[in-house]
Backbone as CSV, one residue per row, in Angstrom:
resi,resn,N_x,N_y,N_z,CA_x,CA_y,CA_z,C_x,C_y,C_z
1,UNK,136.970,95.711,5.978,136.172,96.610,6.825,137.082,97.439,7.732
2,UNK,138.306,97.006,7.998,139.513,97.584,9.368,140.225,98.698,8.394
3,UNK,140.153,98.347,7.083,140.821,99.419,6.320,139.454,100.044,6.241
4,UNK,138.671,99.987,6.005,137.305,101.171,5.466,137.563,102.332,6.308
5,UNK,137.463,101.488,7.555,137.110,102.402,9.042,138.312,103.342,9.625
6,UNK,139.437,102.531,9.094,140.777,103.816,8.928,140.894,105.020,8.019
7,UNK,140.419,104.194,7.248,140.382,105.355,5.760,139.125,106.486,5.894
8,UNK,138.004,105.952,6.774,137.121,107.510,7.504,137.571,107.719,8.123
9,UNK,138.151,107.401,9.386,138.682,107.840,10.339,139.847,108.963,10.340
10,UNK,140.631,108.944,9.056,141.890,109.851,8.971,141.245,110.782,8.033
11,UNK,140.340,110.401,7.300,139.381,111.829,6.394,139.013,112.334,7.560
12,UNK,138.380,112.211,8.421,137.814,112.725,9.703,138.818,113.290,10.426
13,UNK,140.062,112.927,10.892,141.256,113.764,11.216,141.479,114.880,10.468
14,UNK,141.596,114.608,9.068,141.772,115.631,7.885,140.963,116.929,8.105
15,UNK,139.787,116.718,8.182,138.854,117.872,8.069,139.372,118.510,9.890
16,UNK,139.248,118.054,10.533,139.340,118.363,11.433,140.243,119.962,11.517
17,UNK,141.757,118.891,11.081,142.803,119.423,11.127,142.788,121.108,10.097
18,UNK,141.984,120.777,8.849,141.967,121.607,8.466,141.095,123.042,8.741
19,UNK,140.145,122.597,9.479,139.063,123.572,10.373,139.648,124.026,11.302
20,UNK,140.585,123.316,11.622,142.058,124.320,12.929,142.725,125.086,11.824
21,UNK,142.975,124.555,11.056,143.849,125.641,9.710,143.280,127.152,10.035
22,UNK,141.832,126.838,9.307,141.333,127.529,9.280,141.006,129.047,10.217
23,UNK,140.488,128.461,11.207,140.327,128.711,12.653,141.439,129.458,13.173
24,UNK,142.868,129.654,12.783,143.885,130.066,13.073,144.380,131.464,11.821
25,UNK,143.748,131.196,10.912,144.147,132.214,9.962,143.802,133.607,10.693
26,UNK,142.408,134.480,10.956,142.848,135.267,11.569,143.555,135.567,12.585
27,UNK,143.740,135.126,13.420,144.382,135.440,14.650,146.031,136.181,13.910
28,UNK,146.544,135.048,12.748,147.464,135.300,12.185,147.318,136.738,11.494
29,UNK,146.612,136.781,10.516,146.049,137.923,9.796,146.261,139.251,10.986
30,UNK,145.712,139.238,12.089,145.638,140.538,13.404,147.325,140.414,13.479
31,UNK,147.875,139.519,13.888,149.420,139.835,14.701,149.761,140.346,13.179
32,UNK,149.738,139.874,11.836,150.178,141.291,11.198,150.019,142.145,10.684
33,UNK,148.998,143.082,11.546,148.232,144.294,11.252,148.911,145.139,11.751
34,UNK,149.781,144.909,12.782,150.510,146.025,13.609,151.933,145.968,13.619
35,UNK,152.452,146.636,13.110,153.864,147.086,13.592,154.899,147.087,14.568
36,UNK,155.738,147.588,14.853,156.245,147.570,15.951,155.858,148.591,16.977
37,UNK,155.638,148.063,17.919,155.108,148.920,19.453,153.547,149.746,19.133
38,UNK,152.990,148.664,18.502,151.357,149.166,17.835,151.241,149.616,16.793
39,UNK,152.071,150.201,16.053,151.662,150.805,15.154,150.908,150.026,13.588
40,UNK,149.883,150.893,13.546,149.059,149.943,12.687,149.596,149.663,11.377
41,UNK,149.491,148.673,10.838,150.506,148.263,9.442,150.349,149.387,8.160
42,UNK,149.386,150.197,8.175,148.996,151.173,7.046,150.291,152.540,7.279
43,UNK,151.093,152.179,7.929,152.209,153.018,8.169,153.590,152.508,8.115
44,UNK,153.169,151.436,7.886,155.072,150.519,7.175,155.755,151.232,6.291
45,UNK,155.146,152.017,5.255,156.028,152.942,4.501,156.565,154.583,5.314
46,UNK,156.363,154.646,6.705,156.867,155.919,7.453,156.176,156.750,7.369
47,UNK,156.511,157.950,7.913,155.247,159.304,8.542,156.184,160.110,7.245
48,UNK,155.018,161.510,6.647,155.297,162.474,6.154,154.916,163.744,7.169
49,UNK,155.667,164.468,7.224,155.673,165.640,8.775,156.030,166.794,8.138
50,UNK,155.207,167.872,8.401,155.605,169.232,7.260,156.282,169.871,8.418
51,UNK,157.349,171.022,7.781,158.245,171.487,8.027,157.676,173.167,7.802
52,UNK,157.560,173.809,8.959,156.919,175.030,8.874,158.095,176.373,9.312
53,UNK,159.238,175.650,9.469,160.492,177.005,9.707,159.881,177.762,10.680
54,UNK,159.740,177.095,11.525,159.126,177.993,13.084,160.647,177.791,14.310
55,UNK,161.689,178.422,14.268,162.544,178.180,15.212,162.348,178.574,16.184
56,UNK,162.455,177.430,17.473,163.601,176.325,17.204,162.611,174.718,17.302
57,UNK,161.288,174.831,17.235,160.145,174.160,16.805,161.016,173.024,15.089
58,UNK,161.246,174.255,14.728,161.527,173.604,13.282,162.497,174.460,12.388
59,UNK,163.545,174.047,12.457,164.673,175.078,11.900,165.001,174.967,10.229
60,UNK,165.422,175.896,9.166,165.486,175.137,7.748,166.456,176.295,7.336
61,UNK,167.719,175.649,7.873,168.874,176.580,6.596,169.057,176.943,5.561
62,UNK,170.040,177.518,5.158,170.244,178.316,3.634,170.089,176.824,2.455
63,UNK,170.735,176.069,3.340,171.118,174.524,2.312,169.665,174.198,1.995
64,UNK,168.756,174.010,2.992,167.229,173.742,2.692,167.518,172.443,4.137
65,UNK,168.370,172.020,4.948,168.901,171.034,5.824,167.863,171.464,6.953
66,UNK,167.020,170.480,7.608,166.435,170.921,8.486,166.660,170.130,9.803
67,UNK,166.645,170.904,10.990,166.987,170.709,12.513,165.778,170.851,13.223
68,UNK,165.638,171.227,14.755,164.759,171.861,15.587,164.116,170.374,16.374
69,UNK,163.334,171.241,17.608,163.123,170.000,18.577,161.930,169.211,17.491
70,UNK,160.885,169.851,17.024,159.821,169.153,16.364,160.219,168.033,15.491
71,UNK,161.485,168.566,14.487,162.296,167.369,13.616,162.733,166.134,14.516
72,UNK,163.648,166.735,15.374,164.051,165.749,16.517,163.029,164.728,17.092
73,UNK,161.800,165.090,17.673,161.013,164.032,17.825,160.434,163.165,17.145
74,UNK,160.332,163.631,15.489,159.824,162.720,14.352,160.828,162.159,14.039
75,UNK,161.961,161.884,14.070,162.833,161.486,14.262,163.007,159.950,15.541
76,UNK,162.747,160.681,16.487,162.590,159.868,17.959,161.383,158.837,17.688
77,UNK,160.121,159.411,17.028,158.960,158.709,17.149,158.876,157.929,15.951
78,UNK,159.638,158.282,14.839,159.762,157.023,13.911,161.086,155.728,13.966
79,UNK,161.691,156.070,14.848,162.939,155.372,15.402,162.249,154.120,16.227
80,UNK,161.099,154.879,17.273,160.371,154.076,18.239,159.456,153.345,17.159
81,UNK,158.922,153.240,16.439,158.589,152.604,15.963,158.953,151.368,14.559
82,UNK,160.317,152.176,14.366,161.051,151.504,13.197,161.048,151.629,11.938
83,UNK,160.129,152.608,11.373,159.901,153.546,10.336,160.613,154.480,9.988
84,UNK,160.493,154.982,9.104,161.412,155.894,8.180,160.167,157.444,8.019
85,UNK,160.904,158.161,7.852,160.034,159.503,7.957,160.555,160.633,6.850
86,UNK,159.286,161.212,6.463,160.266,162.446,5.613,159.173,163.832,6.151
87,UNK,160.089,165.309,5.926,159.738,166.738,5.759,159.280,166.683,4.595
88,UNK,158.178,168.092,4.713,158.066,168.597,3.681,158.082,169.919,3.964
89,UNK,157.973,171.270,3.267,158.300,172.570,3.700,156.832,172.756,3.521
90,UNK,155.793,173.957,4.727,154.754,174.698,4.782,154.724,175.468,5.384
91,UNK,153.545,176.216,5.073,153.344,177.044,6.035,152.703,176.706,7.144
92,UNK,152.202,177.469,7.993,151.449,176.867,9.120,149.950,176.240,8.628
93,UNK,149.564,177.034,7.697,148.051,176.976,7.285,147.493,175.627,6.652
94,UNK,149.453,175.868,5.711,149.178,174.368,4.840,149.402,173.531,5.654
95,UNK,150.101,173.424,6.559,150.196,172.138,7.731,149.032,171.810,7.823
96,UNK,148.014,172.531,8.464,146.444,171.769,9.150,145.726,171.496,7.889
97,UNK,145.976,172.010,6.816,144.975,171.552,5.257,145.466,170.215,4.910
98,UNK,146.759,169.814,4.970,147.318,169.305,4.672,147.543,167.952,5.524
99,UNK,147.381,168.062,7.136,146.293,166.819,7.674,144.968,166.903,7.280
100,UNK,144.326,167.721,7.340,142.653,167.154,7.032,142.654,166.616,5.441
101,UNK,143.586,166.608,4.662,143.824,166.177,2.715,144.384,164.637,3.556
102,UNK,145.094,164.463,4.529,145.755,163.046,4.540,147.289,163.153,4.120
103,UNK,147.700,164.604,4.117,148.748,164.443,2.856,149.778,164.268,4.167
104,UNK,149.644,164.389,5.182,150.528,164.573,6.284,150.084,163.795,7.606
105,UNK,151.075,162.781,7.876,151.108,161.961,8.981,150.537,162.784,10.586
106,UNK,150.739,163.590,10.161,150.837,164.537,11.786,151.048,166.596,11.607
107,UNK,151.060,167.337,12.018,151.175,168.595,11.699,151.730,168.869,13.562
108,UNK,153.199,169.185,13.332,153.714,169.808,14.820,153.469,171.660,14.803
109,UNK,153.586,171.583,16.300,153.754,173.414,16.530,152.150,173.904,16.328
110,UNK,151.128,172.735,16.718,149.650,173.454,16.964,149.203,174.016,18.424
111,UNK,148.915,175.324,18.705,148.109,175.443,20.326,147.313,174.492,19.993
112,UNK,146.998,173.733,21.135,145.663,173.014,21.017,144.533,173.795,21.738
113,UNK,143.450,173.790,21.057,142.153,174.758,21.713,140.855,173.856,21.124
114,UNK,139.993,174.505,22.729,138.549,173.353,21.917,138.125,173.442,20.491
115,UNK,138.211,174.742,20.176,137.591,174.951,18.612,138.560,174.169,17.643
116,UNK,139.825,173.835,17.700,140.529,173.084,17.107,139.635,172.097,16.852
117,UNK,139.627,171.325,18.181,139.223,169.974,18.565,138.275,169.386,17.723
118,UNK,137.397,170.531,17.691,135.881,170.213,16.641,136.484,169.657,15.476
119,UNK,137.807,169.754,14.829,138.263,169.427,13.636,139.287,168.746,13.572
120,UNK,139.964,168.846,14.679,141.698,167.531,14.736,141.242,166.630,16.117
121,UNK,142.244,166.144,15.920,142.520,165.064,16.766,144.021,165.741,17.536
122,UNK,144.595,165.510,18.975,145.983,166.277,19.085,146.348,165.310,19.858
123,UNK,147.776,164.893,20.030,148.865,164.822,21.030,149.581,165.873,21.781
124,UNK,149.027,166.225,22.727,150.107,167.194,23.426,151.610,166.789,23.833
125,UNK,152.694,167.605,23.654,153.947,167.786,23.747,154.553,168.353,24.399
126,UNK,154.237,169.692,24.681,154.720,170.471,25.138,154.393,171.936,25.348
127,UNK,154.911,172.494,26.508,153.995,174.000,26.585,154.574,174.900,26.808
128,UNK,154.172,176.198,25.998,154.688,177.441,26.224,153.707,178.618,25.922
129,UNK,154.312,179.612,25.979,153.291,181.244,25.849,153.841,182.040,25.110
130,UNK,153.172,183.064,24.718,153.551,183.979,24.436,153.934,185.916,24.750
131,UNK,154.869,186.200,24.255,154.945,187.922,24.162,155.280,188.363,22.942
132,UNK,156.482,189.309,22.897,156.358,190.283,21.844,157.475,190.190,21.218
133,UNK,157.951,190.847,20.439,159.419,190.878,19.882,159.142,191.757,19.012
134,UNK,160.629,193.175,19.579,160.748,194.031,19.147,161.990,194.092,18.387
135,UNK,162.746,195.256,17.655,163.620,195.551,17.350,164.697,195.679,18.380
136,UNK,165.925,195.529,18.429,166.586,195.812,19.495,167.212,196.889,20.215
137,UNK,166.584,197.894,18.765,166.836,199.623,19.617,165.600,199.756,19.932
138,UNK,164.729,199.330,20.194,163.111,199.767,20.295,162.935,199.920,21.741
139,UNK,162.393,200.729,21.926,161.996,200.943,23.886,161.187,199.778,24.060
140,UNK,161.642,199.501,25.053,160.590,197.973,25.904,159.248,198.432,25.974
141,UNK,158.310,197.620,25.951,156.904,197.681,25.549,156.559,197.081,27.332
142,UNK,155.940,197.834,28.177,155.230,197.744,29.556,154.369,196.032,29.301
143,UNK,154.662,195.398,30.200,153.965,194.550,31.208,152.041,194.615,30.834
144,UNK,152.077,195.172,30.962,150.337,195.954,30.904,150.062,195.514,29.754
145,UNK,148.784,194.939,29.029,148.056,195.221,27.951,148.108,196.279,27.482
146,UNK,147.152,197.120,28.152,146.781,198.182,27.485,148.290,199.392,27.000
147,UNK,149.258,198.770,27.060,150.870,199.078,26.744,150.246,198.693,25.046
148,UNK,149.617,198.097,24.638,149.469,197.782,23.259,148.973,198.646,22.547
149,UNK,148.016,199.250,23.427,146.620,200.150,22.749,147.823,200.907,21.865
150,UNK,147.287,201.417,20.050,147.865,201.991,19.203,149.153,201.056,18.628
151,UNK,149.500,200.307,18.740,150.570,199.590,18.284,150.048,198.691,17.339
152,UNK,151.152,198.680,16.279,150.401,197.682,14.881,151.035,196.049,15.202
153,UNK,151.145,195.286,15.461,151.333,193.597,15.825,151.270,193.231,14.781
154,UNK,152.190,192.196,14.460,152.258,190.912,13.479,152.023,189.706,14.297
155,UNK,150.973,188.718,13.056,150.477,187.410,13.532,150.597,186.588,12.223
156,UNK,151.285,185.369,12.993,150.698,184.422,11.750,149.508,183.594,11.305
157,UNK,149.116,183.698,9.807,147.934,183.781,9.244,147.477,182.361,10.458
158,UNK,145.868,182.487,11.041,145.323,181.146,11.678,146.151,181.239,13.108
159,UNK,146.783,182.149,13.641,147.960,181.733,14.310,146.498,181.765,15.976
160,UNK,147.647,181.471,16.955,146.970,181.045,18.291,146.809,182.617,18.660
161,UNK,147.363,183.642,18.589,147.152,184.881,19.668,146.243,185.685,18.599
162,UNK,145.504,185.612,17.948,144.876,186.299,17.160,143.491,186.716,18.285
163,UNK,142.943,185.816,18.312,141.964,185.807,19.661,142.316,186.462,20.408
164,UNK,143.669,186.862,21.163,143.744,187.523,22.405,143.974,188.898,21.878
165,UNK,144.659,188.890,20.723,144.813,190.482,20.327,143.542,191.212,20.099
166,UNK,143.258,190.487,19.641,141.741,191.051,19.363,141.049,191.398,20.944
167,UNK,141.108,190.551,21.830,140.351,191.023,22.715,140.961,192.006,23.451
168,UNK,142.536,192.254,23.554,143.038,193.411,23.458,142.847,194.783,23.324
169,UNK,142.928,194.896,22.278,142.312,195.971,21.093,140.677,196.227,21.785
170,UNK,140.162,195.062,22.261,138.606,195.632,22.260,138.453,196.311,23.355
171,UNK,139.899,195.897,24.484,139.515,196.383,25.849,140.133,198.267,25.705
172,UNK,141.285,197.980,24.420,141.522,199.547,24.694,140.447,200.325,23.943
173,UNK,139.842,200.386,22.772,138.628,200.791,22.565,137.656,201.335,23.258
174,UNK,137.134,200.195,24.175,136.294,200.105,25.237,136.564,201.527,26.314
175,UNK,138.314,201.767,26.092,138.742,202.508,27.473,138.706,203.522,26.468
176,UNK,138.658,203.905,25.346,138.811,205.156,24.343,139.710,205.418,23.996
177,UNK,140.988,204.237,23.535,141.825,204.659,23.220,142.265,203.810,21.912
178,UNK,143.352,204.227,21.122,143.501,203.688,19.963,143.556,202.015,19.530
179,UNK,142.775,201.390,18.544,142.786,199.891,18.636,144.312,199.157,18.726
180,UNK,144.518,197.947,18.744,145.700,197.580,17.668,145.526,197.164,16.715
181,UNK,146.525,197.226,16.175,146.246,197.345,14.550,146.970,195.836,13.927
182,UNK,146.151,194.824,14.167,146.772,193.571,13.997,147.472,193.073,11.981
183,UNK,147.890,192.665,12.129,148.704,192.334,10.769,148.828,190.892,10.742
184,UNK,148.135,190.139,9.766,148.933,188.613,9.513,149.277,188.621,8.217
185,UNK,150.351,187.396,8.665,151.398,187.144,7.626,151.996,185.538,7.819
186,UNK,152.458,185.236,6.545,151.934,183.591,6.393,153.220,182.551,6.859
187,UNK,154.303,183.416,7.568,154.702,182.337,8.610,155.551,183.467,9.526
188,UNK,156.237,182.544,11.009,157.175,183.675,11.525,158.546,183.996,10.755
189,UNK,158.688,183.465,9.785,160.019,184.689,9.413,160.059,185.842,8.787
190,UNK,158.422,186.074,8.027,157.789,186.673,7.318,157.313,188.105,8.605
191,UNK,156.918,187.514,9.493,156.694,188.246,10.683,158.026,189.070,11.617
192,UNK,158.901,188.344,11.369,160.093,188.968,12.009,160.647,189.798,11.145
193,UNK,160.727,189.360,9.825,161.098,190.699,8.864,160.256,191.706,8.800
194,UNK,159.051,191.636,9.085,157.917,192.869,9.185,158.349,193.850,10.592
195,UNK,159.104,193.289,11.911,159.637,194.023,12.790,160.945,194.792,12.026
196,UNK,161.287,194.010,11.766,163.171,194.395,11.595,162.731,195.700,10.229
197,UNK,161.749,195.703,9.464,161.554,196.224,8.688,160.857,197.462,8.780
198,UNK,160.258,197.187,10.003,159.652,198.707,10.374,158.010,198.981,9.661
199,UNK,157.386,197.479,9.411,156.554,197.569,8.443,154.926,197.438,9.971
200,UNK,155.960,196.529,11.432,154.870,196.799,12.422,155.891,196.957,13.398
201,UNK,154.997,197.733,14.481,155.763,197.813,15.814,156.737,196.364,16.786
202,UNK,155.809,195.495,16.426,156.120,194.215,17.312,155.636,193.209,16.335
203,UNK,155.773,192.205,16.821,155.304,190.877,16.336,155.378,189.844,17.502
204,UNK,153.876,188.935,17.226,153.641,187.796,18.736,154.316,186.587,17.960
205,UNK,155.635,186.168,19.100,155.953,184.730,18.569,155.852,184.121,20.317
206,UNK,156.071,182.689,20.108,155.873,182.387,21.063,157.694,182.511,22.241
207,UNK,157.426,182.184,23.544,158.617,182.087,24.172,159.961,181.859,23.597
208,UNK,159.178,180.517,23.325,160.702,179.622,22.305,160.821,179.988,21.462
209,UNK,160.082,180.385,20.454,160.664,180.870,19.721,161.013,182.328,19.549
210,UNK,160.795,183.136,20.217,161.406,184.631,20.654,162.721,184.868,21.255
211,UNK,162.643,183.477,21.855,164.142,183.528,22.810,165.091,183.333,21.952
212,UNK,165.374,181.962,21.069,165.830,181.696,20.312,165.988,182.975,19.100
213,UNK,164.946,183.569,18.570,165.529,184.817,17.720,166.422,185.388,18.437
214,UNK,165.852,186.241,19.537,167.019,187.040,20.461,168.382,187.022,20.280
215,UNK,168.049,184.797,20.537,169.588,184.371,20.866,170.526,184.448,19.706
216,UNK,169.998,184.075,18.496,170.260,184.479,17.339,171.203,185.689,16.382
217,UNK,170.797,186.502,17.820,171.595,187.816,17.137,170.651,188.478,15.873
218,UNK,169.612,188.544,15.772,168.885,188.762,15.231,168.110,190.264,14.512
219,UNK,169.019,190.934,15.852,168.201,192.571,15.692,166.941,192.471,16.367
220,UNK,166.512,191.347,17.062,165.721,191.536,17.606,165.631,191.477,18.958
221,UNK,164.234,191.529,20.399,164.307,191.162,21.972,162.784,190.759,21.853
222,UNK,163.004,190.427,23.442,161.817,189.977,23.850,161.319,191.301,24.939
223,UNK,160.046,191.497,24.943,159.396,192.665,25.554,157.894,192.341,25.859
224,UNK,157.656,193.444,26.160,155.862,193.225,26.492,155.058,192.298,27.596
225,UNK,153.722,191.843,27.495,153.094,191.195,28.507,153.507,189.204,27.957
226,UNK,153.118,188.781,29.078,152.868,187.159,28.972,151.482,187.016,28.194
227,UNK,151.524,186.224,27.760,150.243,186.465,27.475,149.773,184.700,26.445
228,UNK,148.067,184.137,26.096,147.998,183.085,25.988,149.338,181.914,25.890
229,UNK,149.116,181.481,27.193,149.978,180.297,27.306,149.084,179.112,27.005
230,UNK,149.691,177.942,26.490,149.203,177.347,25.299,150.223,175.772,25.543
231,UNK,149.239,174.640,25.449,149.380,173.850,24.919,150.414,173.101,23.723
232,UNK,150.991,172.944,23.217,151.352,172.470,22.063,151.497,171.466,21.657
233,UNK,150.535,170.817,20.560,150.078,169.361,20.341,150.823,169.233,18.933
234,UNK,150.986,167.998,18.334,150.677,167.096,17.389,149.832,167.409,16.727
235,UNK,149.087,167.855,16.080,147.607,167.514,15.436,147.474,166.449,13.764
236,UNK,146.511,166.250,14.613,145.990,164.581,13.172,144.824,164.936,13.042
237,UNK,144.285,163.950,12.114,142.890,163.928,11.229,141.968,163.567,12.032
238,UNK,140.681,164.045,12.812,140.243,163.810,13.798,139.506,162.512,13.365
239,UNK,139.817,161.263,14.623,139.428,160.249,14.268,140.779,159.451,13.733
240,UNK,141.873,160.121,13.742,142.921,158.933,13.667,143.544,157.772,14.245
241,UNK,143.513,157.164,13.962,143.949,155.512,13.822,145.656,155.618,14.606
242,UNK,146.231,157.078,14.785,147.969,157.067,14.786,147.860,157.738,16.235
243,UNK,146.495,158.658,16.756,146.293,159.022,17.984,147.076,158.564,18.818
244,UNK,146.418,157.638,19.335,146.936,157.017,20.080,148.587,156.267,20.446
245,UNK,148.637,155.318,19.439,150.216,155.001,19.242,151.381,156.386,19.565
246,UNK,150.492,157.147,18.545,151.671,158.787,18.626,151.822,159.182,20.384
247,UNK,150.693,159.165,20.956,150.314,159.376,22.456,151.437,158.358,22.834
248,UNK,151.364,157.081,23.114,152.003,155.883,23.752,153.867,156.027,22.943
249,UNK,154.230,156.543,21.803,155.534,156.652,21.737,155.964,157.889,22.606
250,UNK,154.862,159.003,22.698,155.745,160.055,22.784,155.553,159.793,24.897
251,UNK,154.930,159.396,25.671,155.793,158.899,26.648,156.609,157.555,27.029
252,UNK,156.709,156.773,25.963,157.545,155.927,25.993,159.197,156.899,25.899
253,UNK,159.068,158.173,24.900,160.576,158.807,24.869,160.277,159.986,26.603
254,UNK,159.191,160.007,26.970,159.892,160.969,28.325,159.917,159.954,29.314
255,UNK,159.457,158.217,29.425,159.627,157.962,30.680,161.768,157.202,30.085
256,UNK,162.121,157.043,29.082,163.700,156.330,29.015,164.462,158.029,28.780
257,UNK,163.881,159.464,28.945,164.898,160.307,29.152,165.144,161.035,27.574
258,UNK,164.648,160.355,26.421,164.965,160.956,25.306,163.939,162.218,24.892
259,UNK,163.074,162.318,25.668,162.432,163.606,25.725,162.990,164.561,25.939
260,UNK,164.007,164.567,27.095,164.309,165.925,28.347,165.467,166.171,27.163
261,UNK,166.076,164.880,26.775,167.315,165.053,26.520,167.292,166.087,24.936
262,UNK,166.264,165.785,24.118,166.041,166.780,22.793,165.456,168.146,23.610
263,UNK,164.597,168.465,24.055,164.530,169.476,24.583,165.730,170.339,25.522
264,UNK,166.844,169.635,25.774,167.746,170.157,26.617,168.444,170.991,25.482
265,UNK,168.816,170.218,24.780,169.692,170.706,23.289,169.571,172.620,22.696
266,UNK,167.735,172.633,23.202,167.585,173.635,22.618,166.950,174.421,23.756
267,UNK,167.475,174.523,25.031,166.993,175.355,26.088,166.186,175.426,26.597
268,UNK,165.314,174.123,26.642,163.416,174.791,26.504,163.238,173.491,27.482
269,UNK,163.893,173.454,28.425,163.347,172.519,29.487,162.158,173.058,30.301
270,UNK,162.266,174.399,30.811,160.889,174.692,30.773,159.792,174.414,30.425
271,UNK,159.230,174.104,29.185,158.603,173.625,28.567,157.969,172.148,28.698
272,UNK,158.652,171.015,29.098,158.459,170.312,29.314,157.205,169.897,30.209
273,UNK,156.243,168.410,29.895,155.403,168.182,30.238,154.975,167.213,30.687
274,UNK,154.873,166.670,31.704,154.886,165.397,32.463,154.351,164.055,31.181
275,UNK,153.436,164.078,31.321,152.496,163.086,30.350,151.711,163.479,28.996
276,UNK,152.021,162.787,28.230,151.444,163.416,26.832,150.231,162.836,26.921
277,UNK,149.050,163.567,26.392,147.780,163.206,26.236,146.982,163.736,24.818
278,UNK,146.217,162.721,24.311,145.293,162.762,23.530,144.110,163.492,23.850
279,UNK,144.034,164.305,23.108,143.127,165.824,23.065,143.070,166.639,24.869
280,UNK,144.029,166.526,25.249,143.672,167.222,26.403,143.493,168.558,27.339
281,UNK,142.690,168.358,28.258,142.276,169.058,28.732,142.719,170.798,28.452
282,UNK,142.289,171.595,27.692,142.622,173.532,27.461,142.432,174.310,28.951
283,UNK,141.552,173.429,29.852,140.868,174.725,30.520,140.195,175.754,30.057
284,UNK,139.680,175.635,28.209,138.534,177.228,28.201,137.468,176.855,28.048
């Protein structure tokens, strides 16, 4: 009977023990869902990040070798997480098709604007504006808007100043005088050869990247009004799962200094932005 009552007694341990087994499997299962510093495990094979030759956003030499601050941070933000990352070459257009397909971890060098919003998800990064860029024998283009009225502009296709040119154009109209005569074209180098070429008066790139042509030696300057200053986010698949994490690496690199320090490289400390945020605030 002293053996019976041992021999239930340790079946009864048994089950026990194994209902803790049990009982413990998820918890296990969650700790390895995530990655290092959050990142959710459906990203162990690294980010794909398109490459849109927007300098100094995203630079792509004769070799096909690509540089620029945007590389630099996918770089930074797959480092922070311990992942491996690759480019691919697009245009701007195919960038945002190309998050909403999935085919792309992230799409850099977006204004962020509410109407975006309706359709991405963003990390803000960093901010700048825009003017003009002329030829470098070209007379400087006035401060003033209405300095535009009659002038033909290059934009890139979807690009952020399309909206303002347009409302441009409507105000010189309005005053009776000639529209502008807007032009898109399907990225900025395509746009800068349309200046240098004599095919439009000007072309809208942004600060950074106007300065940087300039600096370039390019045949080209910077001229004209300030004009939509802008946001510049990340953009993802609205409703992404990487939101966030992407948010939490990218001030994990400005509060240890590796923020200021890629942006220093390429002049654009200006630019810089205290706290990165998920879809935030446009003001329109």
């Amino acid at each position: 009977m002293k053996n019976k009552m041992l021999a239930i007694g340790l079946a009864a341990a048994l089950a026990v023990g194994a209902l803790a087994g049990c009982g413990s499997t998820p918890q296990s299962s969650s700790a390895q869902s995530e990655l290092k510093n959050g990142l959710p495990e459906k990203y162990a094979s690294g980010f794909t990040v398109p490459v849109i030759n927007y300098p100094p956003y995203s630079i792509v030499d004769e070799s096909g070798k690509v540089s620029g601050f945007d590389y630099d941070f996918a770089k930074a933000i797959s480092d922070y997480f311990g992942v491996e990352f690759e480019t691919k070459n697009a245009t701007f257009e195919e960038s945002l098709l190309g998050v909403s397909r999935g085919a792309y971890s992230w799409a850099p060098a977006a204004s962020v604007t509410s109407k975006r919003m309706e359709t991405y998800d963003f990390v803000s990064y960093f901010d700048d504006a825009y003017r003009l860029v002329v030829k470098d024998t070209a007379a400087e283009i006035p401060a003033d808007p209405s300095a535009l009225c009659g002038l033909s502009i290059a934009e890139v296709n979807g690009g952020y100043t399309l909206k303002y040119l347009q409302d441009f154009s409507k105000q010189c109209t309005d005053a009776g005088k000639p529209p502008v005569e807007i032009m898109t074209f399907p990225d900025q180098g395509a746009i800068q050869l349309a200046v240098k070429s004599d095919r439009v008066d000007a072309a809208a790139l942004t600060i950074a990247n106007g300065s940087y042509a300039a600096k370039k030696g390019g045949g080209l300057k910077i001229t004209g009004p300030k004009f939509a200053v802008t946001t510049e986010g990340f953009t993802l698949k609205k409703g992404s799962d990487l939101a966030e994490p992407l948010e939490k690496a990218m001030n994990a690199l400005i509060a240890d200094g590796t923020y200021a320090e890629i942006l220093k490289r390429y002049g654009l400390e200006d630019g810089a932005i205290e706290k990165a945020e998920v879809n935030p605030d446009t003001g329109e």
